[in-house]
C-alpha atoms as one frame of an Amber mdcrd trajectory, in Angstrom:
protein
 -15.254  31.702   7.359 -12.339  29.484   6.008 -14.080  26.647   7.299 -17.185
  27.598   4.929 -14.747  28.184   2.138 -13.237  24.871   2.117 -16.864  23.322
   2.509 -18.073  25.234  -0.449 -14.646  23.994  -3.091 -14.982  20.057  -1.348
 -19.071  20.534  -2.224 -19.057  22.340  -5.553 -15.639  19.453  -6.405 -18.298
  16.444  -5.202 -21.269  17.864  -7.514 -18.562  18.078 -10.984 -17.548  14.717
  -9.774 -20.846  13.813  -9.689 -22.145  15.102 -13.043 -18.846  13.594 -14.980
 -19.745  10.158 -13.472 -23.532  10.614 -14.772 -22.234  11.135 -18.278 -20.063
   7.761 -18.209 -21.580   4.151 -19.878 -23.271   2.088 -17.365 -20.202  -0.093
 -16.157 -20.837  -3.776 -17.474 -19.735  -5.542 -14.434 -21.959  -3.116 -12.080
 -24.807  -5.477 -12.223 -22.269  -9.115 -11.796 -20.849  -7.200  -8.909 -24.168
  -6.497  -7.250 -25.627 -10.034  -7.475 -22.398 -11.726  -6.258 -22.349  -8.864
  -3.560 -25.951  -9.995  -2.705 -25.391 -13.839  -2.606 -22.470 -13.423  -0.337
 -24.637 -11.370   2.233 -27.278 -13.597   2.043 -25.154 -16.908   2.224 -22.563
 -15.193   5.084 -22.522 -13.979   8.496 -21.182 -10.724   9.156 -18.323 -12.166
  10.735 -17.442 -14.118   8.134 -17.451 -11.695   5.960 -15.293  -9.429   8.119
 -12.960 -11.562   9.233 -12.904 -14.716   6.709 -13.413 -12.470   4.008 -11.177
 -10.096   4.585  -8.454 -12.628   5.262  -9.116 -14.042   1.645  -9.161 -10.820
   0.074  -5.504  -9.824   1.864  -4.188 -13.082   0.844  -5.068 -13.216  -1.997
  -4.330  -9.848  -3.595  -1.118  -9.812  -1.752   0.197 -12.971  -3.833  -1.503
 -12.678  -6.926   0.363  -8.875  -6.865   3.403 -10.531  -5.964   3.683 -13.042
  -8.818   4.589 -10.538 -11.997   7.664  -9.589  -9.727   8.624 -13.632  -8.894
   8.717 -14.153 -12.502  10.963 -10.998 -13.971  13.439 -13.075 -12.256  13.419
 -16.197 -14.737  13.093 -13.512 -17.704  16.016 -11.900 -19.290  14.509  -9.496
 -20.604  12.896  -7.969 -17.655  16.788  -7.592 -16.398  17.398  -4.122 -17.651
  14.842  -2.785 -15.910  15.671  -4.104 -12.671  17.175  -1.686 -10.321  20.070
  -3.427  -8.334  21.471  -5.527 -10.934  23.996  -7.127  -9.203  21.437  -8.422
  -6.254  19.450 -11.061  -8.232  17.064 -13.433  -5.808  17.780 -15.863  -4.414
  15.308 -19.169  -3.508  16.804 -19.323  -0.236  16.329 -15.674   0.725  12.544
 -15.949  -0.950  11.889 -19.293   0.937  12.649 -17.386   3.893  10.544 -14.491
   3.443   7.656 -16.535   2.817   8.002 -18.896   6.049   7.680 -15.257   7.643
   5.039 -13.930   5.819   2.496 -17.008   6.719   3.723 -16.267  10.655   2.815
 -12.655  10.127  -0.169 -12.861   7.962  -2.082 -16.123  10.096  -0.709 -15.381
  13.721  -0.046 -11.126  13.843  -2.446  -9.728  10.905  -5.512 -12.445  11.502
  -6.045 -11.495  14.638  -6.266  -7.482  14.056  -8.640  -8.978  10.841 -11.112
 -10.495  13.143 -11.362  -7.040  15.347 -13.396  -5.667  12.330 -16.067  -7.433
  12.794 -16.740  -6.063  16.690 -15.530  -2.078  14.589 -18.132  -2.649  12.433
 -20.928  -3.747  14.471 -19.751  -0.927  17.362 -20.046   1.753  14.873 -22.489
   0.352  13.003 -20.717   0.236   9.635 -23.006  -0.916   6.663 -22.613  -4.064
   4.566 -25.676  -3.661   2.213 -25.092  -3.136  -1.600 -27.910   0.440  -1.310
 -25.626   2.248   0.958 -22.313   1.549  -0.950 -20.283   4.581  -1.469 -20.178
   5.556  -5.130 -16.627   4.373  -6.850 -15.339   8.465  -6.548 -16.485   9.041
  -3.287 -14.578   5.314  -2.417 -11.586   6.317  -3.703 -11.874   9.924  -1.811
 -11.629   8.000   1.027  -8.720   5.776  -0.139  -6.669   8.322  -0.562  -7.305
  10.185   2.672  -6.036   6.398   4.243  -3.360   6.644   2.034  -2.584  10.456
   3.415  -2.826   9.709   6.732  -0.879   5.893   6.903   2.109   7.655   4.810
   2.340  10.429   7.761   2.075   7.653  10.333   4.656   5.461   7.977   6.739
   8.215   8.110   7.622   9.580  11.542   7.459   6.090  13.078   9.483   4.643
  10.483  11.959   7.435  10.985  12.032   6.432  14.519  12.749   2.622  14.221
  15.712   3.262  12.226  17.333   5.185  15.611  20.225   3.403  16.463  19.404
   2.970  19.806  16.160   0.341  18.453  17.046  -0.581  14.531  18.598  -3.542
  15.531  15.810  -4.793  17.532  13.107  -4.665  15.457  13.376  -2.606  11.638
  16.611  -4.621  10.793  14.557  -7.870  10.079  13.192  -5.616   7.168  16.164
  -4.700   5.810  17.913  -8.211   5.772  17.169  -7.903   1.964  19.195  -5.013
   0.472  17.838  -5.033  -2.819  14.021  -5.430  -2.107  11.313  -7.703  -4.033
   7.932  -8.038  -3.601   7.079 -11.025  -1.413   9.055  -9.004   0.948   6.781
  -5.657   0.953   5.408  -7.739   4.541   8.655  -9.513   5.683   9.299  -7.670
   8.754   9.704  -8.107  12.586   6.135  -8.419  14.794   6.591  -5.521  16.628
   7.147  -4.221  12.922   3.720  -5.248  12.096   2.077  -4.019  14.834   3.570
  -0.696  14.696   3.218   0.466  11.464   0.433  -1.427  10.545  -1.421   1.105
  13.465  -0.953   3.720  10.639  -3.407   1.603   8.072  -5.944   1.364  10.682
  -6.101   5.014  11.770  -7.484   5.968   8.201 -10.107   3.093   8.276 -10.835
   4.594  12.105 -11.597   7.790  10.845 -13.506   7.169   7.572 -14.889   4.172
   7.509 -18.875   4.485   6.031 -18.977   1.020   4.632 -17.243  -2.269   4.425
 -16.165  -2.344   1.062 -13.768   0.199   2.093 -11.843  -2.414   4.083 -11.230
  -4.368   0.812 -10.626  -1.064  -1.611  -8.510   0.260   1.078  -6.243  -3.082
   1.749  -6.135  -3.653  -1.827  -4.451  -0.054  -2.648  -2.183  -0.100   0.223
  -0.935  -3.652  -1.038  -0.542  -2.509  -5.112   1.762  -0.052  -3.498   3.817
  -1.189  -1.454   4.366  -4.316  -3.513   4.825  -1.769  -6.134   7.940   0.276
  -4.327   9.448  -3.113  -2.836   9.264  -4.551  -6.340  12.767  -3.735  -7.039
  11.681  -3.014 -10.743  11.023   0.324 -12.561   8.820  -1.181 -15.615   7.828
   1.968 -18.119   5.027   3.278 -18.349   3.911   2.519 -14.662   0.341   3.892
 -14.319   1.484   4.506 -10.458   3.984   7.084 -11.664   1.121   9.481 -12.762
   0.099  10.023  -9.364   1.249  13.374  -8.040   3.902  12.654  -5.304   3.860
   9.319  -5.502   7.019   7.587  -4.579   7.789   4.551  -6.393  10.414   1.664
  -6.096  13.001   3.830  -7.493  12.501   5.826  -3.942  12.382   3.074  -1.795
  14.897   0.576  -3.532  17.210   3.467  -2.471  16.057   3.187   1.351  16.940
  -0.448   1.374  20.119  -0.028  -0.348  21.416   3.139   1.256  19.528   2.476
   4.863  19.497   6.004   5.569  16.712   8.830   4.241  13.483   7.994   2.108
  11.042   6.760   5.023   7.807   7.393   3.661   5.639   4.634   2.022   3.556
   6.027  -0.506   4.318  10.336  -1.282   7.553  11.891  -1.130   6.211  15.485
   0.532   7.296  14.187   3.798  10.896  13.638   2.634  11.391  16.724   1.093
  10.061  18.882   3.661  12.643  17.360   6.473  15.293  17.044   4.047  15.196
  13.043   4.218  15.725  12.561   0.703  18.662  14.682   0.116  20.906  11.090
  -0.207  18.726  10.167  -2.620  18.904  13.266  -4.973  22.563  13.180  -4.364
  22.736   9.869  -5.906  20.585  10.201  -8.656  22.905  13.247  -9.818  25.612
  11.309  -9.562  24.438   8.931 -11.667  23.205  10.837 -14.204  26.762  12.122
 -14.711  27.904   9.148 -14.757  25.801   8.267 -17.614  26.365  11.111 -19.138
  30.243  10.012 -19.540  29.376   6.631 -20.917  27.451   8.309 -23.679
């Protein structure tokens, strides 16, 4: 009976959903989007789409996100709103990270990338612009990813910081107190393998076409570039989602080592009492403030 219930809200949700979206202009880039969707199936094997492809679009959102945050450091202005002051970058510490990132991107992540080829040919997952998901029903299915890599995140991020294993693998991670965004990916192989199992569960589970592989990678990466940014900028558009954690949140994790484990929601943290460090601090220094007034 609950079971119907719940089918009945999700249905009658899809339909207003639906009706809102056929009341919004035509979007302008719909038809660009279609023909260069088009030419790259027709020009492309599957496998290079799923594997190539994907590679480029990982790559290439990860760095092009990354930039904004590279440059705050050669602009004053963009000082204030940095969160740990008195850790600026450093080229050395950058240089590092990146050396890492290319091992982990090209000889850890490209090989996982060219398994989706052989997912989407075992369970038949569709490439063709007439079964695309609608942009609502795409997102839907972001943010179930989202929901389930954040649980995953989580529980076995809680469990590499035991002190029995932190030291063998999570401490790579947190060789940079005061986070930036290049380093969002910086992190030990076993690292990469393990939590990364948490982005792949969602794409397991709800996978219906292959664009979701690129919508999915590309909103895991604006947030977790996002929380290791080691900025809170105004007006972040991120901030509006419910729950959402931020870099406020996870600038504390790296700083204080201890509490704040999820990636992307803070419902986790607050249920086990994670984040009670956090809220400590941020009391503290709004007294603090409150003084200096």
């Amino acid at each position: 009976m609950a079971a119907n219930g719940s089918a009945g809200i999700f249905s009658s949700a899809s339909l207003a959903v639906e009706y809102i979206d056929s009341l919004l202009p035509e979007n302008p880039l719909q038809e660009p989007f279609k023909n260069a969707w088009n030419s790259m199936l027709n020009n492309y094997t599957k496998f290079q789409i799923a594997t190539w492809g994907s590679l480029i679009v990982h790559e290439a959102v990860y760095f092009l996100l990354c930039l904004p945050g590279f440059l705050f450091q050669f602009i004053p202005y963009m000082k204030k709103y940095k969160i740990q002051k008195d850790k600026p970058e450093s080229f050395e510490g950058q240089w590092k990270c990146f050396k890492v990132l290319l091992f982990n991107h090209f000889c850890i992540q490209l090989p996982l990338i060219c398994g989706t080829y052989y997912f989407t040919e075992y369970f038949n997952i569709p490439y063709d612009w007439e079964t695309m998901p609608r942009w609502y029903a795409l997102l839907a299915r972001c943010l179930g990813c989202a929901v389930i890599e954040d649980t995953w995140h989580y529980f076995l991020h809680r469990l590499l910081h035991h002190k029995r294993i932190y030291k063998y693998i999570h401490k790579v991670h947190h060789e940079f107190q005061a986070p930036f965004g290049m380093e969002a990916e910086y992190a030990h192989p076993l690292e990469t393998l393990i939590l990364g199992t948490g982005f792949f569960i969602g794409i397991l589970l709800l996978c219906d076409h292959v664009v979701l592989l690129w919508a999915w990678v590309t909103i895991r990466l604006i947030e977790t570039i996002d929380v290791h940014s080691g900025y809170d900028i105004p007006l972040n558009p991120l901030n509006l989602i419910p729950f959402y954690a931020g870099s406020r949140h996870h600038d504390f994790h790296h700083m204080n080592f201890i509490g704040n484990y999820a990636s992307t929601f803070t419902w986790w943290d607050r249920l086990f009492g994670t984040d009670s460090q956090f809220n400590a601090y941020n009391e503290k220094m709004k007294k603090m403030q409150k003084k200096t007034e």
